[in-house]
C-alpha positions, 0 to 999 in steps of 0.5 A: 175319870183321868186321861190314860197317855197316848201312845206317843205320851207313854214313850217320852214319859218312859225315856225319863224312867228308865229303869221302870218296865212298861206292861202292855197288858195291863198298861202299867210299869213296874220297878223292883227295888232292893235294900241294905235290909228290911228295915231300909225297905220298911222306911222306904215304903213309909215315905212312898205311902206318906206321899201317896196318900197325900196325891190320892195315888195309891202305888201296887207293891209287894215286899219281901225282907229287903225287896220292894216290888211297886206296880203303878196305873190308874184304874180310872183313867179311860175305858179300862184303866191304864197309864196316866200322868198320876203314875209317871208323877208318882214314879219320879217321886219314888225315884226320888225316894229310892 
């Protein structure tokens, strides 16, 4: 099981994040990216999985032509799953990509 953040935790983390929407309903965040077209959006998403895989992370998304949507929480982390570390890491590194 992993930690979910604290309330405290969630909003610095947030801070760093600024374009990634919090849900509190399901306490998770959410971006929605847009590409030149669907082949910028396909690569991108490539680079996401290759990382993903590796962290043992794996990220929500949807994707239409050149739109990426990408939903992050951690489905074991406390009671009922929620935001943890794992997806503000993997939050950075899809900034990165982006």
């Amino acid at each position: 099981m992993v930690a979910a953040l604290t309330e405290a935790e969630r909003e610095t983390a947030l801070a760093a994040l600024p374009d990634w929407e919090y849900d509190s309903k399901r306490d998770a965040i959410s971006r929605k990216f847009k590409f030149a077209d669907f082949t910028a959006a396909f690569a991108f998403m490539t680079r996401v999985s290759l990382h993903a895989e590796k962290a043992d992370h794996h990220p929500e998304w949807f994707n239409v032509y050149n739109v990426v949507d990408i939903t992050l929480t951690t489905h074991d982390a406390g009671d009922d799953g929620g935001l943890s570390q794992r997806d503000l890491d993997l939050a950075h590194k899809i900034e990165e990509f982006a």
